[in-house]
FIROFI-40287 format. One line per field, with one value per residue (C-alpha): x, y, z; residue number from 1. Coordinates in nm, 3 decimals, decimal comma, always signed. Each point is the difference from the previous one (the first is absolute). Layout:
x <- [X / ...]
y <- [Y / ...]
z <- [Z / ...]
nr <- [NUM / ...]
***
This chain:
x <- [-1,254 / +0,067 / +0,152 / +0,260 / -0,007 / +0,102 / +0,189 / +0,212 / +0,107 / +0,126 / +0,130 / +0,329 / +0,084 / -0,255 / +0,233 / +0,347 / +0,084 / -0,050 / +0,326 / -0,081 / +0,376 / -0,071 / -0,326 / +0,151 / +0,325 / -0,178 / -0,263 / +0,346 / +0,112 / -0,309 / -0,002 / +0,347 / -0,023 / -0,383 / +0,200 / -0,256 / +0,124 / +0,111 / -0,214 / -0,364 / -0,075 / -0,367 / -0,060 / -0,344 / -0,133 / +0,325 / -0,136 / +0,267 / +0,250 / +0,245 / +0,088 / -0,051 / +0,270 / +0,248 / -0,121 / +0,105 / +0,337 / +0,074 / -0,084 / -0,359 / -0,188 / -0,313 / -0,332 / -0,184 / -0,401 / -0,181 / -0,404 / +0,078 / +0,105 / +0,104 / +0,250 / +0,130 / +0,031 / +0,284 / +0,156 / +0,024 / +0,204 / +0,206 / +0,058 / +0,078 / +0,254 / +0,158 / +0,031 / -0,084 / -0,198 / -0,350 / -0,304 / -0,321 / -0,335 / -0,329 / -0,176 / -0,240 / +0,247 / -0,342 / -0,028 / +0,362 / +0,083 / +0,336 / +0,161 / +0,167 / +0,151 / +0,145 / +0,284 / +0,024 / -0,319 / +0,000 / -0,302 / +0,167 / -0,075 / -0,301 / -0,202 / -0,199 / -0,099 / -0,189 / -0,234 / -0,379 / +0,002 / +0,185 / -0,215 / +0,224 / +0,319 / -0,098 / -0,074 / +0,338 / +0,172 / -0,124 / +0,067 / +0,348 / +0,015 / -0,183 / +0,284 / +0,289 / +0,277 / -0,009 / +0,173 / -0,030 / +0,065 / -0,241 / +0,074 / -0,223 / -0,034 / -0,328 / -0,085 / -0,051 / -0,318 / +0,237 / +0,129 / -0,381 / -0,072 / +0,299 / +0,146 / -0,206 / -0,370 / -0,143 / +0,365 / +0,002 / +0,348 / +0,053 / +0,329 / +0,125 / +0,266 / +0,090 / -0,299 / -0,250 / -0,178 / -0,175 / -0,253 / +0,001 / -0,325 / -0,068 / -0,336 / +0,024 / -0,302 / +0,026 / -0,221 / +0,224 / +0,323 / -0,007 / +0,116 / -0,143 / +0,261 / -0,085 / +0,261 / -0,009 / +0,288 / +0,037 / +0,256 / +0,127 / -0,018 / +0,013 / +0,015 / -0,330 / -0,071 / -0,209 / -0,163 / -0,037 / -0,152 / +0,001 / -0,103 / +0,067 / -0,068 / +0,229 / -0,150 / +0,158 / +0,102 / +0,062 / +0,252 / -0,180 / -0,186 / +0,246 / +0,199 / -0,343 / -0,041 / +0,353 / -0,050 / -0,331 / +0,158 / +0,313 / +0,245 / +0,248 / +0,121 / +0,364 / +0,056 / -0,178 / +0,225 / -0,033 / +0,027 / +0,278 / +0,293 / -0,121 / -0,005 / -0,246 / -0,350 / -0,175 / -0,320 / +0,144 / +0,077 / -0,089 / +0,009 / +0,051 / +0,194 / -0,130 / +0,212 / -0,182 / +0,075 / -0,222 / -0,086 / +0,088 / -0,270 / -0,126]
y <- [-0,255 / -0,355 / -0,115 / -0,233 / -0,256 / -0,308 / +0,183 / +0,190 / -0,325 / -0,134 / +0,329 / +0,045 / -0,348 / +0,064 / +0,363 / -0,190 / +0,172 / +0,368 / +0,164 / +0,253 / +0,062 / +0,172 / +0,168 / +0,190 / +0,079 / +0,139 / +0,214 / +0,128 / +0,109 / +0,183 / +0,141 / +0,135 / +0,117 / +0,212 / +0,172 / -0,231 / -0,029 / -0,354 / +0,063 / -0,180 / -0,228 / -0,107 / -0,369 / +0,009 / -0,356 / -0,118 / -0,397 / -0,231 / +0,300 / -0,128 / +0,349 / +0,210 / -0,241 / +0,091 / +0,341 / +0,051 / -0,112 / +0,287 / +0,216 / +0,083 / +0,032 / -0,225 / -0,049 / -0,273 / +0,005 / -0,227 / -0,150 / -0,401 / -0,075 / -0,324 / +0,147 / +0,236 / -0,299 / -0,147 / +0,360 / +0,032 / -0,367 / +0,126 / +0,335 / -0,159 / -0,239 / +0,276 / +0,269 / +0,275 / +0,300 / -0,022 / +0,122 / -0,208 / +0,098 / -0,170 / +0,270 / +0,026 / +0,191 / +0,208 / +0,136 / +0,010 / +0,210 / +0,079 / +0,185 / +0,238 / +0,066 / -0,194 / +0,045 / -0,282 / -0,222 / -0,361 / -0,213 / -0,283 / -0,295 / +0,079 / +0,026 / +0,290 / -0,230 / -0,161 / +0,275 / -0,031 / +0,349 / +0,272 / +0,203 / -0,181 / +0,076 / +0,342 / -0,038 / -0,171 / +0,326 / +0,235 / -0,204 / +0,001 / +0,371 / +0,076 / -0,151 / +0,060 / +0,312 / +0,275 / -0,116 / -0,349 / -0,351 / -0,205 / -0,304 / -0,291 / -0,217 / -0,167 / -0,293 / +0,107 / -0,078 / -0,170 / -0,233 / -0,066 / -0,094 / -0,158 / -0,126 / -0,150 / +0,025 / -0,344 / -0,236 / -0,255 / -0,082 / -0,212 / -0,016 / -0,272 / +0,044 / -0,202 / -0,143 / +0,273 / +0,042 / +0,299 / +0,007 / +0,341 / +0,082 / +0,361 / +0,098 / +0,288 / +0,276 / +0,169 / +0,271 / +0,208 / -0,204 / -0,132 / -0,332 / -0,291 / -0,183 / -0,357 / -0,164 / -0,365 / -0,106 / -0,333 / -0,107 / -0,288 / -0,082 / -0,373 / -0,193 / +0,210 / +0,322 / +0,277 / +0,235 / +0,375 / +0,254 / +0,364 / +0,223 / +0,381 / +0,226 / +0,263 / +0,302 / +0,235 / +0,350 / +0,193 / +0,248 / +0,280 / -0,108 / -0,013 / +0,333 / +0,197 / -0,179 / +0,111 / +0,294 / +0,094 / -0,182 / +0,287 / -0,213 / +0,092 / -0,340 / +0,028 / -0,306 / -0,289 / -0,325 / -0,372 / -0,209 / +0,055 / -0,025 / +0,431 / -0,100 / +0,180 / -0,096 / -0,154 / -0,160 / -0,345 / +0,142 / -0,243 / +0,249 / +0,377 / +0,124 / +0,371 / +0,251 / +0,295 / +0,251 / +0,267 / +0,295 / +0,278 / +0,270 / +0,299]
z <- [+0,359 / +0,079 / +0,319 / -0,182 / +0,276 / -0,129 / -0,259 / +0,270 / +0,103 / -0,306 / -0,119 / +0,045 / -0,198 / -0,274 / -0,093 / +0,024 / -0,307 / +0,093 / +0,012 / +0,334 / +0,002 / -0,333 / +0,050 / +0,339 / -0,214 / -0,306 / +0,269 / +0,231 / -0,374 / -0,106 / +0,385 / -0,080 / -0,340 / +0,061 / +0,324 / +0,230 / +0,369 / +0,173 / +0,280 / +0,087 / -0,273 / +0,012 / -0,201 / -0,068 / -0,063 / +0,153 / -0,002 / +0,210 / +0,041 / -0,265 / -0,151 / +0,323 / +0,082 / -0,254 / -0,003 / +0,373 / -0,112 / -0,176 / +0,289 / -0,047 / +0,290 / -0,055 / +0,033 / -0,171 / -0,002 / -0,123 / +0,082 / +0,060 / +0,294 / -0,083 / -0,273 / +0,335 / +0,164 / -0,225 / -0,054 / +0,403 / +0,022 / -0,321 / +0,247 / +0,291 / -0,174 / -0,165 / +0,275 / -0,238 / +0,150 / -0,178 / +0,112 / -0,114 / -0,033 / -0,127 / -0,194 / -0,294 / -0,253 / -0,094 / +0,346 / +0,130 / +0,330 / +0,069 / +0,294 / -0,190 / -0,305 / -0,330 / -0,196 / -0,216 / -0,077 / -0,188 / -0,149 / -0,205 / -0,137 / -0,191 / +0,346 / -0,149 / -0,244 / +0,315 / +0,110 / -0,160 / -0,195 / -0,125 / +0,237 / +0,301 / -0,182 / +0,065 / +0,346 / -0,019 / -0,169 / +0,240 / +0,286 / -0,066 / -0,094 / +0,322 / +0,220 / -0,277 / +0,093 / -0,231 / -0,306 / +0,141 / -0,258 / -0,079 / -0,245 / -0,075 / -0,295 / -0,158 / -0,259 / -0,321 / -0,226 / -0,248 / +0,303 / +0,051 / -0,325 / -0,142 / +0,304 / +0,248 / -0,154 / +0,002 / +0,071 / +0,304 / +0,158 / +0,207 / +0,236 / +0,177 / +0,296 / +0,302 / +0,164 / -0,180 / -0,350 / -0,080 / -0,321 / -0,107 / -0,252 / -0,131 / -0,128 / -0,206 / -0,072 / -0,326 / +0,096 / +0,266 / -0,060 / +0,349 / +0,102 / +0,291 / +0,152 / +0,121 / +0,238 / +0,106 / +0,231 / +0,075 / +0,340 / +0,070 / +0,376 / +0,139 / -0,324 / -0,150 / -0,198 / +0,226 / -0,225 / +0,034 / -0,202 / -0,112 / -0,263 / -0,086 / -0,274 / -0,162 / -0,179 / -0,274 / +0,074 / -0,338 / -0,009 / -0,087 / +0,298 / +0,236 / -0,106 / +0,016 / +0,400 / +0,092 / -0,088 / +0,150 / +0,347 / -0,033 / -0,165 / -0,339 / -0,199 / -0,026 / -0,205 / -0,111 / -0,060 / -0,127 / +0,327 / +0,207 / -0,263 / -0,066 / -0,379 / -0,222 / +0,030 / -0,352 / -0,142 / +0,153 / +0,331 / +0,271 / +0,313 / +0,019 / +0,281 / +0,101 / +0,196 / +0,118 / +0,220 / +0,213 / -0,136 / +0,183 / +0,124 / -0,224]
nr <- [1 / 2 / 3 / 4 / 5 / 6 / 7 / 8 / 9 / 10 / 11 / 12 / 13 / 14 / 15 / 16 / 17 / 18 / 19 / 20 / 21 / 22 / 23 / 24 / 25 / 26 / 27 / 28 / 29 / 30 / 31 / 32 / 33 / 34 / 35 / 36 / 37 / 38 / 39 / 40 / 41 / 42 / 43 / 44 / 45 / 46 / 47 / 48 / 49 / 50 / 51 / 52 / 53 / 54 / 55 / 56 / 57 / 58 / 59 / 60 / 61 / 62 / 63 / 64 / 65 / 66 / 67 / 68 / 69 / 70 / 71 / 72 / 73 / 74 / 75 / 76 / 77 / 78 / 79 / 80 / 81 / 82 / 83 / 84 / 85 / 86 / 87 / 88 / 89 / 90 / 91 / 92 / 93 / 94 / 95 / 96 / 97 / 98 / 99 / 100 / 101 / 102 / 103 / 104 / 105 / 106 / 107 / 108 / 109 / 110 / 111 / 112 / 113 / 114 / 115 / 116 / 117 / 118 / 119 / 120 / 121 / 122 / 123 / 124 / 125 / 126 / 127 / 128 / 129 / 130 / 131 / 132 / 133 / 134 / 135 / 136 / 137 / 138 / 139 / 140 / 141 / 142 / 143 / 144 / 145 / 146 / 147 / 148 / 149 / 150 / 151 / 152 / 153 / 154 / 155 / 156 / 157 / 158 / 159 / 160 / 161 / 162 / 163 / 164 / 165 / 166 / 167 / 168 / 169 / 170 / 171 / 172 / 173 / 174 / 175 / 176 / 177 / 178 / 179 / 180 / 181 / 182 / 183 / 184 / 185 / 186 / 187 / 188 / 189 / 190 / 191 / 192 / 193 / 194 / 195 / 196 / 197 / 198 / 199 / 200 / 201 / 202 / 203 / 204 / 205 / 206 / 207 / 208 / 209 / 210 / 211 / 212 / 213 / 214 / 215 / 216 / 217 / 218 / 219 / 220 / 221 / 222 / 223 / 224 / 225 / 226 / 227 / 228 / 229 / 230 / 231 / 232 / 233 / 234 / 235 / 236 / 237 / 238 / 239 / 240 / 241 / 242 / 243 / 244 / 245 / 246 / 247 / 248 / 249 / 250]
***
């Protein structure tokens, strides 16, 4: 998994548009309606802190984890600024190690999507069933192949806000459905453009896939949604929105 060190920087004002008010609200709903607890919320992939942040707010008791530093860097200034009580840790999601146990756990943002196989998705799963309270939440979301292919597949964007462009080019591989980001950020500092780089890939994790991993790491789907607005999922869904919960022992 990539470090994300240039990206990390310009992070937060590349995702403007991500409602985190609305992603916390819609998981504090599904917490509420699946009879989850609001106790220690573990944000797995957490990035700048942004929804461990709003997540706190509704009186979750947090832990964000993720393996940049430089992305714990920003979420530690966003902490300190804030006051909230959030405990950060830089961990590889595939080999988490947590001082106890989990009642709610959160992977958004289609940061599975990141990992280089379905084979660490499962070491993913049962890392978070390891640590997870009996009947213990667990609700993530992933791109879909139809996103892959219809949506991003071979486009270039480019984005221009104050003092920074960013070309955005996607190389798509019809073979596995996976997708190579290319970013190319370009700041303006002194009257000329200093250029960074960074580039990622996403992979696709089928359904049937990812139901037959949960449930070999313990867990039971309770729902499966279209993004966070819990509509019902369809050929043109862009993101699926999974909440499990812990089996209990036979």
């Amino acid at each position: 998994m990539s470090g994300y060190k240039s990206f990390a920087y310009f992070y937060d004002r590349l995702t403007e548009n991500v409602d985190y008010e609305h992603i916390a609200a819609c998981i504090d709903e599904y917490v509420e309606r699946f009879g989850g607890r609001r106790g220690i919320l573990l944000d797995l992939a957490c990035g700048t802190g942004s929804l461990c942040e709003q997540l706190a707010r509704r009186g979750y008791d947090v832990i964000g984890v993720d393996s940049s530093n430089e992305m714990l860097n920003i979420a530690l200034d966003k902490k300190f600024d804030s006051g909230q009580k959030i405990q950060y840790l830089c961990q590889d999601m595939r080999h988490i190690d947590m001082y106890g146990t989990i009642d709610v756990t959160v992977c958004t943002l289609d940061s599975l999507n990141h990992l280089e196989s379905a084979e660490d998705a499962l070491k993913v799963f049962k890392c978070v069933s390891l640590f997870a309270y009996p009947d213990g939440l667990f609700i993530f979301d992933v791109n879909t192949e139809y996103k892959h292919r219809e949506v991003l597949a071979d486009e270039a964007f480019i984005y221009s806000l104050d003092g920074l462009y960013c070309g955005w080019q996607n190389e798509y591989n019809k073979t596995d459905s996976s997708v190579t980001v290319y970013l190319d950020f370009f700041e303006e500092e002194n009257g000329r453009y200093i250029r960074y780089s960074e580039e990622f890939k996403e992979i696709i994790l089928p359904p049937k896939t990812i139901e037959a991993m949960l449930d070999q790491a313990g867990f039971e789907v309770l729902g499966i949604y279209d993004d966070y607005g819990g509509g019902k999922i369809s050929d043109t869904s862009e993101r699926l929105v999974y909440v499990c919960k812990k089996k209990a022992k036979e």
